[in-house]
N, C-alpha and C positions, 0 to 999 in steps of 0.2 A: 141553334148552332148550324154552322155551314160547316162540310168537309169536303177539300179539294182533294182528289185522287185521281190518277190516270187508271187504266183495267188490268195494265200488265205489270204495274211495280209493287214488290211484295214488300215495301214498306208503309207503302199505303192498304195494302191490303189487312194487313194486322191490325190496322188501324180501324176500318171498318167489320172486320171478324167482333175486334173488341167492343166495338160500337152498339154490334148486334148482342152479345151476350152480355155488356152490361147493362141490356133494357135500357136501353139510350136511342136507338134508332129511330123513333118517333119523331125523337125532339131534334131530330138531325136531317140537314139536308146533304146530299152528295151531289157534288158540281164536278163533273169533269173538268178539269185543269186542259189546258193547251201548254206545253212544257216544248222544251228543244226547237224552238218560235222565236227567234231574234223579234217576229211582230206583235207578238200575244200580247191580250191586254192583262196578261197572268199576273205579268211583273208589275205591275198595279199595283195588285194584291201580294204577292209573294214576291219579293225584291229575287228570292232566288231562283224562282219558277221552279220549285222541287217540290212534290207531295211526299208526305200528305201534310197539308194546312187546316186547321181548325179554327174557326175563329166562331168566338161565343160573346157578343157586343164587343167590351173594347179588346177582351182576350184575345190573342194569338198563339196560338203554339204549330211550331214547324219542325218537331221530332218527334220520331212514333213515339219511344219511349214517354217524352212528355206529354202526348197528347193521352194515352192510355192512364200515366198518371192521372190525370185530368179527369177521367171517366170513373176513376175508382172514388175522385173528390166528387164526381155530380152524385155519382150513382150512392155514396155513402158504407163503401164496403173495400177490403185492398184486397180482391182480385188477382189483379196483373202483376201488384207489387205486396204481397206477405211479407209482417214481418220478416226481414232476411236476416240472414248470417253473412257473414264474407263468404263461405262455400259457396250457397245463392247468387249472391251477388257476381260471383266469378265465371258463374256456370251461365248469368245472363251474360257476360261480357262476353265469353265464349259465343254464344246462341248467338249474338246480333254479331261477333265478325266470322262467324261462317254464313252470315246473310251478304255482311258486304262483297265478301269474296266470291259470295255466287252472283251476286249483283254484277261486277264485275265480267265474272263468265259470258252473263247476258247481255252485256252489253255491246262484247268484243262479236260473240256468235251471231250479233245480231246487222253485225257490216253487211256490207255488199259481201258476192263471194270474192275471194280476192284480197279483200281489204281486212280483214283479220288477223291478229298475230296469232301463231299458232303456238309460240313460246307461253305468251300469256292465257292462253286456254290452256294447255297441259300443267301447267300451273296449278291452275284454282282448280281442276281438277282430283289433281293428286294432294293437294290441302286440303280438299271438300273433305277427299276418303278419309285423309287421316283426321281431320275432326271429327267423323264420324265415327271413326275407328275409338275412338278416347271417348266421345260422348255415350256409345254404347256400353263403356265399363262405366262409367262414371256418373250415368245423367240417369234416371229413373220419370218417366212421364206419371206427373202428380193426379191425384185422384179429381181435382177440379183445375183447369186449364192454369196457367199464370200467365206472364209474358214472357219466359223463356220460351214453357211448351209451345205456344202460338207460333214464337218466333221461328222457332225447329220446323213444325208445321208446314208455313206459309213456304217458309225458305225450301222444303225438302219437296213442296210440292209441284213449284213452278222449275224448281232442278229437274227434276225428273220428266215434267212435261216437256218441256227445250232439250232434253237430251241429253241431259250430261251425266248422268247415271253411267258407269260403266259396267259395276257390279259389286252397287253398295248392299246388297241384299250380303255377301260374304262380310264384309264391314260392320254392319248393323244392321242385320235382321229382328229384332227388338223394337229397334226405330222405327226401321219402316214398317212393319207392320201393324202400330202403333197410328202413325202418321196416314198410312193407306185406309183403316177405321173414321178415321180422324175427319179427312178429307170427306167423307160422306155426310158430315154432319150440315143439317139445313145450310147456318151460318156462313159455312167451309164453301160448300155450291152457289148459291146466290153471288158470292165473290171471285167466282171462278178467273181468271185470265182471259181474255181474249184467244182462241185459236191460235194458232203458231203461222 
């Protein structure tokens, strides 16, 4: 299997967390993508030029969600995705748009100085909190990872590194100190982001 990921996008990252903890990494290769490249020969392979991309002979998959599915089918176990309930279910849909929203964050804070809207950072900001704020009543980190917890994880990890934390520690300190544990695990480091 080949998987295409850039260092600093956490949905590629989850991607590779899952990779590792489903004893799948062996049989996986990690190719740095060239992404936001009107020249890359990315689009070759990825018509969208977004990671993460999997591709296992004629298989394709270019969603983390799918591709993790995917790992539960090689690996022979459901992991990422337990039998769910609609609560589950809801609590991922949750999990993955407080990723896009901080995605988003990252993307705006990542302009020139200057070129930034500052409407749209204060935004995803004060969305981050209050998903946070609800996840903390609501979300319990389960005894073995899924693809929500990762999701929470990766998302809360590369927020915090960029700096958008304001002071979710009053928000969800449950979370985070959950997620701060978390981040220590082999899997969590070897995946780390690139510096800032």
């Amino acid at each position: 299997m080949e998987l295409y990921y850039t260092p600093n996008s956490p949905y590629a990252r989850i991607s590779r967390v899952a990779a590792r903890m489903s004893g799948l990494v062996d049989q996986i290769t990690e190719i740095e993508a060239k992404t936001r490249d009107v020249n890359t020969s990315y689009f070759e392979i990825a018509p969208l030029a977004r990671v993460p991309m999997l591709q296992d002979g004629e298989t394709r998959l270019a969603d983390t969600r799918d591709i993790c599915a995917y790992f539960d089918q090689k690996a022979g176990r459901k992991q990422w995705f337990p039998d769910e309930t609609v609560e589950t279910t809801y609590m991922r849909h949750i999990a993955f748009g407080f990723l896009d929203g901080v995605a988003v964050w990252l993307r705006e804070n990542a302009r020139p100085v200057g070129q930034s809207s500052e409407p749209v950072l204060a935004y995803e900001t004060f969305r981050a909190g209050q998903v946070l704020t609800w996840l903390e009543v609501q979300w319990t980190a389960p005894a073995t990872v899924d693809f929500t917890a990762l999701t929470i994880a990766c998302t809360l990890d590369i927020a915090i590194d960029r700096g958008m934390d304001v002071d979710w520690s009053a928000n969800a300190p449950t979370i985070l100190n959950w997620v701060q544990r978390f981040a220590h695990e082999p899997d969590m480091q070897s995946t780390r982001p690139l510096p800032n």
